[in-house]
Steps between C-alpha positions, in 0.01 A plus 500: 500500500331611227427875453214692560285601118566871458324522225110368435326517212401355170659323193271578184545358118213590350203363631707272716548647848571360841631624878890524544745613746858591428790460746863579453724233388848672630550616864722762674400363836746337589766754425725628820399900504702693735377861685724805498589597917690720639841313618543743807126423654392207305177719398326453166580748255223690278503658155345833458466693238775806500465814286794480228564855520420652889528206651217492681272192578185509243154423601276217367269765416712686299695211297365509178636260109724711267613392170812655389490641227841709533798567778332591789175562284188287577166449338278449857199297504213468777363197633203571317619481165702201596211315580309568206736290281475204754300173373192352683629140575286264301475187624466304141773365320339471153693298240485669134797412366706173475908468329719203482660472859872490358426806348546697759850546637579461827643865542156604511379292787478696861349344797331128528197498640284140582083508385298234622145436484317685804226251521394149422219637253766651309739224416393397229484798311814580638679151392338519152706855423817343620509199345385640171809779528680183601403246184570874236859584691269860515510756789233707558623934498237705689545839760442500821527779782798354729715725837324815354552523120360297205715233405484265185477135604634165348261183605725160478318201592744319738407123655145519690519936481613782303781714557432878422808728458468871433685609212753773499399831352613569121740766648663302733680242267782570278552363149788212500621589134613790682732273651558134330526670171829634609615108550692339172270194331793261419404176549746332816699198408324176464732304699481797827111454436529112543720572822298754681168287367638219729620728821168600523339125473772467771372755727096409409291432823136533578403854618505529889367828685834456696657637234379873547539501885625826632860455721546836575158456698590181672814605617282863654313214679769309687632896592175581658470169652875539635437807634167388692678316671771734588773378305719678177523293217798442340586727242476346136903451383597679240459331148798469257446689226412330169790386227413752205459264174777450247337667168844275299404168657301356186133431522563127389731466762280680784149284389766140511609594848145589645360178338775284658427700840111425457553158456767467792216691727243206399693256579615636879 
């Protein structure tokens, strides 16, 4: 079933404008969540808010935001002035700037949403901007106020819609020089490159949801469903721990055997 829009508004490039609604594209729905009880009565636990120092329970009324700005040394702030920073949601995504789609790197990327037109007066206009991003390999970069704060946007034009992902903050990513510059440049072996270059034809399929299916959460399911009906599942054996790799065996060696073992799994 598709999900409710929970966002409604309008897509704008220049004096082209039309009705949209934006759902998410990923789901948490589905996820097994588990409450915290009390194993002696079976009761729900709650959380409350404790004071640090007495001890003592603190009331709504008297929480208040603190930024540290030292050990045990806060800067507070009211509700008031916390609110004065927040953005009115505006409910137009306006398109003023367009870059090459590769050009952005995927670390940036945050969360997928799906933007469709909202009504059948607005398709056209709404087709025309995609397929033109579409036809230049341009997305479209705009701002948009998303869960509370404003957010830059990336527009990709994806089959019949256009997927909009909010971008990560400029803070929140970290340079990769940091990192990959610390990794030698020597060119590997032409004959290893020819080797791996056909393990991985070996092992090429077509892409399959299947793929990123989450065991741990299957196997929660049969327990639940075991214990509804009043039976203990058997607990999982233990697993034999993993052969630790032989750093002498040669690489030549190592890519010849997996190549003869790919081609021995084919053919079973």
């Amino acid at each position: 079933m598709a999900a409710r829009s929970f966002w409604k508004g309008y897509l704008k490039l220049s004096l082209v404008t039309c009705r949209v609604a934006m759902r998410p594209a990923t789901s948490e729905s589905e996820k097994i969540r588990f409450r915290t009880l009390n194993g002696k009565t079976g009761n729900p636990v709650q959380s409350r808010y404790v004071d640090a120092v007495s001890g003592k329970p603190v009331g709504e009324d008297d929480e208040v935001k603190g930024y540290p700005r030292g050990e045990d040394d806060f800067v507070l702030l009211e509700d008031e002035e916390l609110e004065a920073v927040a953005l009115e949601s505006a409910r137009t995504i306006d398109i003023e700037t367009f870059v090459p789609g590769e050009s952005i790197g995927w670390v940036w990327y945050d969360k997928p949403h799906y933007l469709l037109p909202a009504d059948t007066v607005g398709e056209e206009a709404f087709s025309v901007i995609r397929e033109a991003m579409a036809a230049t390999g341009m997305v479209g970069i705009s701002r948009l106020v998303l869960y509370r704060r404003e957010r830059a946007v990336l527009l990709k034009p994806r089959g019949k819609g256009i997927l909009v992902w909010t971008l990560r903050y400029g803070d929140e990513v970290r340079d990769e020089a940091a990192y990959f510059d610390k990794v030698g440049a020597d060119k590997p072996d032409a004959g290893l490159m020819k080797l791996v270059t056909k393990l991985i034809d070996e092992r090429t399929t077509s892409w399959d949801p299947d793929m990123v299916g989450d065991p741990v959460q299957a196997r929660l399911l049969d327990i639940i469903a075991a214990k509804k009906k009043g039976r203990k599942r058997a607990a999982k054996p233990k697993a034999e721990p993993e052969a630790r790799p032989d750093n002498v065996v040669s690489i030549m060696d190592a890519l010849k055997k997996s190549l003869a073992s790919e081609s021995g799994r084919k053919t079973r």
